[in-house]
C-alpha positions as CSV (number, residue, x, y, z in Angstrom):
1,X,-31.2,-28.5,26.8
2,X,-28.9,-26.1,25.1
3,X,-27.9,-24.6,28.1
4,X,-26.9,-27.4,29.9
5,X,-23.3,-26.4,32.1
6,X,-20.7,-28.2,30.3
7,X,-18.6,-28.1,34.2
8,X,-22.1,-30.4,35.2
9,X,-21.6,-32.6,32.7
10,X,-17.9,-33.2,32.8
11,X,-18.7,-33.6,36.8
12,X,-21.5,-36.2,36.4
13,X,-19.3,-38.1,33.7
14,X,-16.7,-38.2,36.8
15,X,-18.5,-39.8,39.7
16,X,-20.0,-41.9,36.8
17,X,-17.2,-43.5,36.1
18,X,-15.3,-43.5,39.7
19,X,-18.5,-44.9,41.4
20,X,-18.3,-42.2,44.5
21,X,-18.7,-38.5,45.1
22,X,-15.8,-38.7,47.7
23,X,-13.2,-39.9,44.8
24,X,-14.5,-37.7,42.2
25,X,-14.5,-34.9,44.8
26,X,-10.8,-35.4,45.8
27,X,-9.8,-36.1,42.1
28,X,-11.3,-32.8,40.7
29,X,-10.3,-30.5,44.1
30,X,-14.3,-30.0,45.3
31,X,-16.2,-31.0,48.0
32,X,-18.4,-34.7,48.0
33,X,-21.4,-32.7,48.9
34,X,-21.2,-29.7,46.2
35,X,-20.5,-32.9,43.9
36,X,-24.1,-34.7,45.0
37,X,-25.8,-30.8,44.7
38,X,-24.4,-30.3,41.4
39,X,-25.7,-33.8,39.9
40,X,-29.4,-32.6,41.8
41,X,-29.5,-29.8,39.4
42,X,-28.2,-31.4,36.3
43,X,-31.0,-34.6,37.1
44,X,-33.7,-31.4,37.6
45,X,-32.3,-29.8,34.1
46,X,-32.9,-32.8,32.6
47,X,-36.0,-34.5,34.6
48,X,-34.5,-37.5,35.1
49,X,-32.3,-39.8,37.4
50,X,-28.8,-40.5,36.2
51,X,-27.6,-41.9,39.2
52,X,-28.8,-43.8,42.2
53,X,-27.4,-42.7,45.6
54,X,-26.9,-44.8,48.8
55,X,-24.9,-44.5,51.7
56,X,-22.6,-46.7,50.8
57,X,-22.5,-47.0,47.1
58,X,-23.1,-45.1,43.4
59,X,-24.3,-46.9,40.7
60,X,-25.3,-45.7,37.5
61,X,-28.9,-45.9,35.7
62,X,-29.5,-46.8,32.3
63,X,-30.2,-43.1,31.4
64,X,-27.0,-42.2,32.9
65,X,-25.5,-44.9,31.4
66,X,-26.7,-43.5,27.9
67,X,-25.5,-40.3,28.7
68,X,-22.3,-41.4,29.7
69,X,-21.7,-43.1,26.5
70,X,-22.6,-40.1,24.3
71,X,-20.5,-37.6,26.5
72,X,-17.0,-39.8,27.0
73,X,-16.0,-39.0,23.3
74,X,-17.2,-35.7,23.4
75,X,-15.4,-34.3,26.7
76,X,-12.0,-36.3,25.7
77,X,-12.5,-34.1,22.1
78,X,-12.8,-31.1,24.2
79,X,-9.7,-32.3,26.7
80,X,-7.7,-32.6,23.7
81,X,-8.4,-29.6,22.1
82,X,-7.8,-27.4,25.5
83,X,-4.0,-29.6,25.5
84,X,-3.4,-28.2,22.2
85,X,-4.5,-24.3,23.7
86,X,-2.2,-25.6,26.3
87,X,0.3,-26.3,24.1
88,X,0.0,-23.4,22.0
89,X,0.4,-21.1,24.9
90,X,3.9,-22.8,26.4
91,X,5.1,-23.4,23.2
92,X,5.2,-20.4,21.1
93,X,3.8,-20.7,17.8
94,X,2.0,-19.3,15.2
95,X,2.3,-15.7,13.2
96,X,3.2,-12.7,14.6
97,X,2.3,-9.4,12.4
98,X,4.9,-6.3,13.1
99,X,4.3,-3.0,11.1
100,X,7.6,-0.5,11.0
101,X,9.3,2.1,8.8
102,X,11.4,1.4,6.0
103,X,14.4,2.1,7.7
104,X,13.8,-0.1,10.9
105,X,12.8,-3.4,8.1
106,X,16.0,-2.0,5.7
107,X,18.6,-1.1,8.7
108,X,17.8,-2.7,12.2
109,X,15.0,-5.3,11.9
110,X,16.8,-7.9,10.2
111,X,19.3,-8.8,12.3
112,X,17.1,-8.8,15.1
113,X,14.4,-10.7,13.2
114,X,16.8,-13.3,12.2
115,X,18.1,-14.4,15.4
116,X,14.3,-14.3,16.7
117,X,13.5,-16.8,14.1
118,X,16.1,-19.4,14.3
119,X,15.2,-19.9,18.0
120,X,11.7,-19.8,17.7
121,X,11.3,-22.7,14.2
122,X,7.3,-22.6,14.9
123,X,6.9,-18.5,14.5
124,X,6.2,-17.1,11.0
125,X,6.9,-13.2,11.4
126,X,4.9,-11.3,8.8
127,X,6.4,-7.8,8.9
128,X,4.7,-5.3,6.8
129,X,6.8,-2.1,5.8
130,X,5.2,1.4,6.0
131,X,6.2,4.9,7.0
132,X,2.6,6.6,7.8
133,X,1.6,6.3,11.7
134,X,-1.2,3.9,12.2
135,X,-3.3,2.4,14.7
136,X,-1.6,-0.8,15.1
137,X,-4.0,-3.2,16.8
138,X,-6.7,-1.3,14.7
139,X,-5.2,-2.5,12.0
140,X,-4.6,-6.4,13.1
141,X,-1.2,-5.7,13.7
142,X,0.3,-7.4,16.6
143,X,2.8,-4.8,17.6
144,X,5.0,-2.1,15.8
145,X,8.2,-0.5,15.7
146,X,7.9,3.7,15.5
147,X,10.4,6.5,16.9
148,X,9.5,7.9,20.3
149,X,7.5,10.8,19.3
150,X,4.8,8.8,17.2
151,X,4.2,6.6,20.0
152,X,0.4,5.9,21.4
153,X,0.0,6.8,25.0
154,X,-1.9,3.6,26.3
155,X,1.1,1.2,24.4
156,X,3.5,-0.5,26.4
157,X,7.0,1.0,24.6
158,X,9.9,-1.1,25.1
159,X,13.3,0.0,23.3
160,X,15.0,-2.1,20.0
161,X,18.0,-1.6,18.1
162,X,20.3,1.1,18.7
163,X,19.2,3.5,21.7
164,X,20.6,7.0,19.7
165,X,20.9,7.3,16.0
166,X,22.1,10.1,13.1
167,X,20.9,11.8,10.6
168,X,24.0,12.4,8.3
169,X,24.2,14.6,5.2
170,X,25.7,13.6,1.9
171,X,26.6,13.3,-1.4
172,X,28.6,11.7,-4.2
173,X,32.6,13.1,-4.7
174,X,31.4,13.8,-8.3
175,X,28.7,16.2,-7.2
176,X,31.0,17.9,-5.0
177,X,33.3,18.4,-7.3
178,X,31.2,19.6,-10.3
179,X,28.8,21.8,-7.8
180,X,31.1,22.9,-4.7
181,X,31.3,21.7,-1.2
182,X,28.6,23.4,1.3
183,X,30.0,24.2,4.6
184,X,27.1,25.8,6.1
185,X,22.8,24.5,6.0
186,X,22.2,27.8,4.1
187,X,24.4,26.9,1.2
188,X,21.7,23.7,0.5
189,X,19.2,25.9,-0.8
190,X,21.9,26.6,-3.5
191,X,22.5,22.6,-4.3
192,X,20.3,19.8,-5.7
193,X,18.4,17.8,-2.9
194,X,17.1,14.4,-2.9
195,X,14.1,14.2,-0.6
196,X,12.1,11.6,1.0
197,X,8.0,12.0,0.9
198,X,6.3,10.0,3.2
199,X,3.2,8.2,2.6
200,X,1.2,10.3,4.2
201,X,2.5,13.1,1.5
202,X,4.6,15.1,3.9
203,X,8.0,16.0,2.5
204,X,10.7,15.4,5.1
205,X,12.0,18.3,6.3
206,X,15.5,19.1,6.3
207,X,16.3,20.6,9.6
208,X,19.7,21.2,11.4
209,X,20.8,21.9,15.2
210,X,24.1,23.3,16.6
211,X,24.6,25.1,20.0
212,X,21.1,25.9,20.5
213,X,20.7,27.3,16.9
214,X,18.3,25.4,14.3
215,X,18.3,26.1,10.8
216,X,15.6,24.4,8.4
217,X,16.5,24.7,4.6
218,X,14.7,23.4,1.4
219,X,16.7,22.9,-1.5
220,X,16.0,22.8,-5.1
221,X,14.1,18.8,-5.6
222,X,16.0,17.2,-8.1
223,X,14.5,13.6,-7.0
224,X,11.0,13.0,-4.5
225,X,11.2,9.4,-3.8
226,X,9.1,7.4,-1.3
227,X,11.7,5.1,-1.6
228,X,15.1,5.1,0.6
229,X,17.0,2.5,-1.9
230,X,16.3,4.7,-4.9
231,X,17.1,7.9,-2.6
232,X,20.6,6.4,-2.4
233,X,20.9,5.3,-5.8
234,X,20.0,9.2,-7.0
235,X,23.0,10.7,-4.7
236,X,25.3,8.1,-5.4
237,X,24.8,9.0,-9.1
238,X,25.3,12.3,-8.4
239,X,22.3,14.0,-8.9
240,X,22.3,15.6,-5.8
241,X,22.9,15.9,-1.8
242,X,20.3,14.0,0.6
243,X,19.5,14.1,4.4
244,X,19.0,10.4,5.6
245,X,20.0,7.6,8.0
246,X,23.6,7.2,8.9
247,X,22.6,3.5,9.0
248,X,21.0,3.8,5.1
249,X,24.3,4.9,3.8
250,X,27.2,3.5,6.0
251,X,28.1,1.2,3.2
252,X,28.3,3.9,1.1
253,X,30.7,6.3,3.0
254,X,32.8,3.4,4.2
255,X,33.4,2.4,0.8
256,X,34.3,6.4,-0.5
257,X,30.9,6.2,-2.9
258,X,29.4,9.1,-0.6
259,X,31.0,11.7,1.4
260,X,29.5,13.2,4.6
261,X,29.3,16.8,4.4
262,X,28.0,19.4,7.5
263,X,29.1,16.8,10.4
264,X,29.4,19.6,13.0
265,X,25.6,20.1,11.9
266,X,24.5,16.4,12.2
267,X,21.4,15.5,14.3
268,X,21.2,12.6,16.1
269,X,18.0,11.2,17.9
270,X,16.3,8.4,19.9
271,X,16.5,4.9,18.6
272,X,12.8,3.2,17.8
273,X,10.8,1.2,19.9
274,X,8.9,-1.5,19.7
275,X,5.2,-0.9,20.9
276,X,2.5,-3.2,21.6
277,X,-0.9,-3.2,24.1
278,X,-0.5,-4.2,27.3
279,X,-3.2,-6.6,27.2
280,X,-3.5,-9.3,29.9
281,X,-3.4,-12.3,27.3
282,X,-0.6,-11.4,25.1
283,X,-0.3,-14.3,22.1
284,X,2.3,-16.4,22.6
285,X,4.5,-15.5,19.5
286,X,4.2,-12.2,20.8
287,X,5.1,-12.8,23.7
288,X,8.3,-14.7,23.0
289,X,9.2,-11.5,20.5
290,X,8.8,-9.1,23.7
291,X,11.0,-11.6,25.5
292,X,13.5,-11.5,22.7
293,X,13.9,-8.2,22.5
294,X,14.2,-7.6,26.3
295,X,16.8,-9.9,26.6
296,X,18.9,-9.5,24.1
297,X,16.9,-7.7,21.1
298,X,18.7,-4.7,21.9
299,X,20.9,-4.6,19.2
300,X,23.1,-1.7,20.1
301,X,24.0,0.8,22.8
């Protein structure tokens, strides 16, 4: 009996209680007749009568009547528990898991996540930090935030934060002043650098573009970090010069801690986007986050 159709059931608990295959019928949107052939096969399923048919009138037997009793609690369990899908659906709610770099959770996230939050009170946003490329949904991640070239072909990309960023190079007026100013990429390989290794264990490269021309340089490591914050910390110190984020040390230069050197050498670059599967039956909190970002998630031109 296992494999009794629950639709049967909730149908035969209809006309049960409404007396009539018409009313039942018109009330759930089908047809009298495929009403009477669907309580046929439930009565054969179960080898006996549930309900006795006349021309004129439905009654209920005392099997049916059994039946009916058993089944009322059980479909309005099952009625409330597809409200509360319902619910969950139109109302967005529940946890939403992002992955992105340090510098989109240091730099643009925040903002972004935020004013995300205070309009959705039901959300919890779980954002875990981490710089190696990963398969997202793989990994029970909901969506992430990467840079344009580490992005998955069959993702749906949609653009957050600023659309063009910069990579500035600094370093503290102290250094400058004890070890000299650099006014081309090839005097770095004369200075102290502070470099960024990425999880994966790939050293960031230092490269720089200027009418067609690229230079890549490695200076002398005084500091491998895998960590931005203490990346800062080092140059402001003066211990050396670093490549990083204009948004990572804006503060900074603003402030005359750091002092930008080789601007007309200064790469900019795409802003990140945030990527998720296209998938027919997107969860709601996600959904509300795409939403969010698409209206007004932008965060920048």
């Amino acid at each position: 009996m296992a494999d009794l159709p629950l639709a049967e059931l909730d149908a035969f608990a209809t006309v049960a209680r409404l007396r009539s295959f018409r009313a039942a019928g018109k009330l759930r949107r089908v047809s009298a007749s495929s009403l009477s052939e669907a309580m046929r096969r439930l009565e054969t399923r179960l080898e006996v009568r549930l309900l006795n048919r006349t021309t004129r009138s439905v009654t209920v037997t005392d099997a049916g009547r059994r039946l009916l009793e058993r089944l009322a609690p059980l479909l309005g369990e099952i009625e409330t528990a597809l409200d509360d899908i319902n619910d969950f659906r139109d109302r967005p709610a529940g946890r939403l898991r992002l992955n992105v770099p340090s510098i989109v959770a240091r730099c643009i996230l925040p903002d972004i996540a935020c004013r995300f939050l205070a309009l959705y009170p039901d959300i919890t946003l779980e954002v875990a930090t981490e710089d190696a490329y990963i398969d997202v949904v793989g990994e029970g991640y909901d969506a992430g935030i990467r840079y344009e070239e580490e992005l998955q072909q069959d993702m749906i990309a949609l653009p957050l934060g600023p659309r063009r960023q910069r990579y500035v190079t600094v370093a503290s007026p102290a250094y400058l002043e004890r070890c000299g100013t650099p006014t081309h990429p090839r005097d770095l390989v004369d200075h102290h650098g502070i470099q960024h290794r990425f999880a994966s264990g790939r050293l960031a490269a230092w490269s720089f573009e200027r009418d067609g021309e690229t230079i890549s340089v490695s200076p002398k490591a005084r500091l491998i970090a895998g960590s931005l914050d203490m990346e800062q910390a080092a140059v402001i110190a003066g211990l050396g010069i670093t490549l990083t984020f204009e948004e990572m040390v804006g503060e900074a230069l603003a402030s005359g801690q750091l002092v930008e050197i080789l601007p007309d050498w200064s790469d900019s670059f795409s802003g990140p986007f945030l990527y998720y599967h296209g998938r027919k039956y997107m969860p709601a909190a996600l959904r509300a986050f795409v939403d969010f970002v698409r209206r007004d998630g932008g965060g920048g031109p």
